[in-house]
C-alpha positions in Angstrom: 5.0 -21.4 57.4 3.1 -21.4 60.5 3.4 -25.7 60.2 7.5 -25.1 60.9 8.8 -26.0 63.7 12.2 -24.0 65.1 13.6 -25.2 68.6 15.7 -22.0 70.2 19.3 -23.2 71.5 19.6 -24.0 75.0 23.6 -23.9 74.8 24.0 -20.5 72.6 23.8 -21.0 69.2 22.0 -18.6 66.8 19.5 -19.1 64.6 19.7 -16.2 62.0 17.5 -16.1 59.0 18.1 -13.5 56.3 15.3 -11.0 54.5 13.2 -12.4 52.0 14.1 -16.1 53.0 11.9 -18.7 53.6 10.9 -21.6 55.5 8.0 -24.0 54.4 5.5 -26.7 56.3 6.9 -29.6 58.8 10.5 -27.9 58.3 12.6 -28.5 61.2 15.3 -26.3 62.6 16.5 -27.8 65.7 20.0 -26.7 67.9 21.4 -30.0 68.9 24.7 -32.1 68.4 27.2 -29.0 69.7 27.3 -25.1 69.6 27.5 -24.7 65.7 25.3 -21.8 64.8 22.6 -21.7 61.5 22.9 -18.8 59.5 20.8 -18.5 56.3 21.7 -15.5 53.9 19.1 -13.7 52.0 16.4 -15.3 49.4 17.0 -19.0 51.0 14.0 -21.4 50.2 13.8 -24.2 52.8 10.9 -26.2 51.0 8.9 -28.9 53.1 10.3 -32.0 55.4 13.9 -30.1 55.5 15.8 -31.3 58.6 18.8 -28.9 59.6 20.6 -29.5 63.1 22.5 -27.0 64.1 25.8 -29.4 65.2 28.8 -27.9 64.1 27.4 -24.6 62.4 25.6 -24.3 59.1 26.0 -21.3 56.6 23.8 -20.5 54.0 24.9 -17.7 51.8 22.6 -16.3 49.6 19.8 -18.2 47.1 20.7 -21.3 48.7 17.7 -24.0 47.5 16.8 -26.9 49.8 14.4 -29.1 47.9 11.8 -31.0 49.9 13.1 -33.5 52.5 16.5 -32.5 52.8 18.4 -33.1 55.6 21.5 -31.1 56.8 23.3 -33.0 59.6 26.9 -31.4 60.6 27.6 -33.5 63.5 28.7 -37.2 64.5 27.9 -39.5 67.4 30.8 -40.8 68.6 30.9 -44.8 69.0 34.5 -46.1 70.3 32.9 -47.6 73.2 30.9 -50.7 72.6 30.4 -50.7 77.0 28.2 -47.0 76.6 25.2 -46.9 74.8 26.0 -44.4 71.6 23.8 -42.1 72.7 25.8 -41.4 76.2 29.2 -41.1 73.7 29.1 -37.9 73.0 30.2 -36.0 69.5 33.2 -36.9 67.1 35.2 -33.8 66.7 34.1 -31.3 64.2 35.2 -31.4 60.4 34.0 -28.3 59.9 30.5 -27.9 59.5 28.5 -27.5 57.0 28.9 -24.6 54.4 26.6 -24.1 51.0 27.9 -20.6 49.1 25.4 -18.3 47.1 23.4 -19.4 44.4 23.5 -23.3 45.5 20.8 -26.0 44.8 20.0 -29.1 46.8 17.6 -31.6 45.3 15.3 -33.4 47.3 15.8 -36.0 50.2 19.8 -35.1 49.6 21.7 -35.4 52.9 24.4 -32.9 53.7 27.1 -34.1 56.2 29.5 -33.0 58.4 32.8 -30.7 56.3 30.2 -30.6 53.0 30.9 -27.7 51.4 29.4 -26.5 48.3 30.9 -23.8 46.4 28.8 -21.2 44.3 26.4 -22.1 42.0 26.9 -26.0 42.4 23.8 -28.4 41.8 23.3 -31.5 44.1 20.8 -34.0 42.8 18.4 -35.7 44.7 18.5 -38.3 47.2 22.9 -37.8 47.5 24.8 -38.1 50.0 27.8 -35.5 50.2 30.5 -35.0 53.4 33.1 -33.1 51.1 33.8 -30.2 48.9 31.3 -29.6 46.1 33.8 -27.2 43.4 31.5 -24.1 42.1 29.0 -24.9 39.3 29.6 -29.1 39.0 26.5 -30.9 39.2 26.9 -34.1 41.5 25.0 -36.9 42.6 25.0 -40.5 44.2 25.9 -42.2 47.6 28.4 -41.1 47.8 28.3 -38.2 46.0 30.6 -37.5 42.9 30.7 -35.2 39.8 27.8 -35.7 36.9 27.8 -32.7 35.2 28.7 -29.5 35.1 26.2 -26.5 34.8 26.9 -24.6 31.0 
């Protein structure tokens, strides 16, 4: 959408966007937090108000569904130091990144943090939080997130 907004990396990182996918109004793709690239796979929706840093590196694979609002955060401020500001600590190490496999859903205003990873066909509900593995096809949901379902 011509209303999306995509900063370009001023440390290296990629922004790659597969055919067919795309990106909706006031969607923000932004490199920040580390050199982690974003790489969508084909047929991705990013629907309106999603937020995705580039941190640690995201990866889309393929049919990956961002309701509106959500936010995809793979990166840490680090905060040992109660004499520094947090904003002048840095980053925590990486756990990873974030990684959502084909065929994935995320409902709206979900938050995706740093080492989520969702495995194929998994179902996150709205407004969850998740900063670990998702198994293929289970339905979760909650702060944090945990297992509701499973998809038949």
């Amino acid at each position: 959408a011509p209303t999306a907004i995509i900063h370009p990396s001023t440390r290296g990182s990629r922004i790659v966007i597969g055919a067919r996918s795309e990106i909706y109004d006031q969607v923000v793709i932004r490199c920040v937090g580390g050199n982690g690239d974003i790489v969508m796979g084909t047929d991705c929706y990013i629907n309106p108000g999603c937020v995705l840093y580039s941190g640690n590196g995201i990866h889309f694979g393929n049919y990956v569904l961002l309701a509106p609002g959500v936010k995809i955060v793979p990166t840490n401020h680090a905060f040992q130091s109660r004499d520094i500001p947090i904003r002048h600590q840095g980053f925590l190490a990486s756990k990873g990144g974030i990684v959502c496999e084909d065929d994935v859903w995320v409902g709206a205003n979900a938050t995706l943090l740093d080492g989520a990873h969702i495995e194929q066909g998994a179902i996150l509900a709205a407004g969850c939080v998740v900063n670990g593995r998702v198994p293929s096809y289970e339905i979760w949901g909650g702060v944090p997130a945990r297992k509701i379902g499973e998809r038949p």
